[in-house]
N, C-alpha and C positions, 0 to 999 in steps of 0.2 A: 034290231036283230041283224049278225054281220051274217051277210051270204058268201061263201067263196065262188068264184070267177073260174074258170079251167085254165086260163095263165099264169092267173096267181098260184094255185096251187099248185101248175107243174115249175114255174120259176120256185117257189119255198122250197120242193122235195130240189133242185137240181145244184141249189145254192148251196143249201148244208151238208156237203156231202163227209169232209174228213174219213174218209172210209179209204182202206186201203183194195190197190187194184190190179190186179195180177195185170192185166192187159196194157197196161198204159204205154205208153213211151215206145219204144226201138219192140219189132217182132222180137217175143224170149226174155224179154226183160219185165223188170216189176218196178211200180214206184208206188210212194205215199202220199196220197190227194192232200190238199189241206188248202182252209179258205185265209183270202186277203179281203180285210174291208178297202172298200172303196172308197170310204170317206177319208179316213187318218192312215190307209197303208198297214195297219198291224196283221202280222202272220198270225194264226192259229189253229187249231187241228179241234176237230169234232165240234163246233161249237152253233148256233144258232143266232147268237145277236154278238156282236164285237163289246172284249169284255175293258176296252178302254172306251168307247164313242157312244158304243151300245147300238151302230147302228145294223142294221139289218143287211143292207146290200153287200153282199161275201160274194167274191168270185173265185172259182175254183182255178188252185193250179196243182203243177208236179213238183214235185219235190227234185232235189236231185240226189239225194240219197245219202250226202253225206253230215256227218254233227260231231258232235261230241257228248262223252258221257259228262251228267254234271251229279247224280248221284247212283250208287249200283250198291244192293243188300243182298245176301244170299238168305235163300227162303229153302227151309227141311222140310215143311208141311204138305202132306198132301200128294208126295211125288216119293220115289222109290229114292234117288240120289238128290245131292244139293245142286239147286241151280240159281239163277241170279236173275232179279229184276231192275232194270235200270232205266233210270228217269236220261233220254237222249236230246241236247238241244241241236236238233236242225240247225244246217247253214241259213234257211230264210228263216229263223228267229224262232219258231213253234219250238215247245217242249213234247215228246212222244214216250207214254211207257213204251219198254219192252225186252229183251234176250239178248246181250251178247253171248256170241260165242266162245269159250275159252275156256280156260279153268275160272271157276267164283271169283276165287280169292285173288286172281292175278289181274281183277279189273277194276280201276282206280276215276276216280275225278279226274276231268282233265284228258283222257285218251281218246285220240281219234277214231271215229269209224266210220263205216261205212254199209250201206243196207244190204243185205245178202240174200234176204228174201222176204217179201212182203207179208206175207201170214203164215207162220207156224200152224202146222197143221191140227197141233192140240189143243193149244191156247189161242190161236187167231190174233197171236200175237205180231208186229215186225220184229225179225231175226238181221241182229247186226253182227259183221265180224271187226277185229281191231283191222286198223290198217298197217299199223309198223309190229304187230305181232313178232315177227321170225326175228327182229332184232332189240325185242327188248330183254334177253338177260347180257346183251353184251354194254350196257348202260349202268 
């Protein structure tokens, strides 16, 4: 029979976190938690065991907010207008769903962004905007 320990169990809830956190970082700003194993170094978001090592020990860090899109689909369902879902890879390596802001159709592979807020208040999604926006139709 495994008993759990009260260190154990508050180290497991504190390790896993991937959760995004309005309070984190600088007063007024928002960031995206996500775990690094400690064994191999890999980034990942939301996860419980490392899915290269497998091992257990995650320690939480901040994100810094910024990535790039590596795929973005515009979704009709379920919503009054079209909006877009897009797969974001973080500067530390993690991939994150979620929302750029823009028009749909004007968000590609490849474009930079940047986190703009941490959970949409609908989807409890993170809300990214492009960074070079204002100067892409002159490209």
């Amino acid at each position: 029979m495994y008993h759990h320990t009260g260190t154990a169990a508050r180290q497991a809830a504190g390790s896993a976190t991937g959760v995004l956190d309005p309070g984190a970082g600088a007063p007024g700003s928002e960031a995206i938690l996500f775990q690094r194993c400690t064994w191999c170094g890999t980034a990942m978001y939301h996860r419980l065991l490392c899915p290269v090592c497998r091992g257990s020990e995650l320690r939480t860090e901040h994100s810094q907010g910024t990535g790039t899109v590596r795929h973005s689909t515009v979704v009709h369902r379920n919503t009054p207008a079209a909006r877009n879902v897009s797969l974001v890879e973080m500067a530390e390596g993690f991939v994150v769903r979620g929302r750029v802001m823009g028009p749909p159709i004007g968000i590609n592979s490849g474009d930079p962004v940047r986190l703009s807020t941490a959970k949409d208040p609908v989807r409890a999604e993170p809300v990214f905007q492009l960074v070079d926006e204002p100067y892409r139709a002159w490209s």
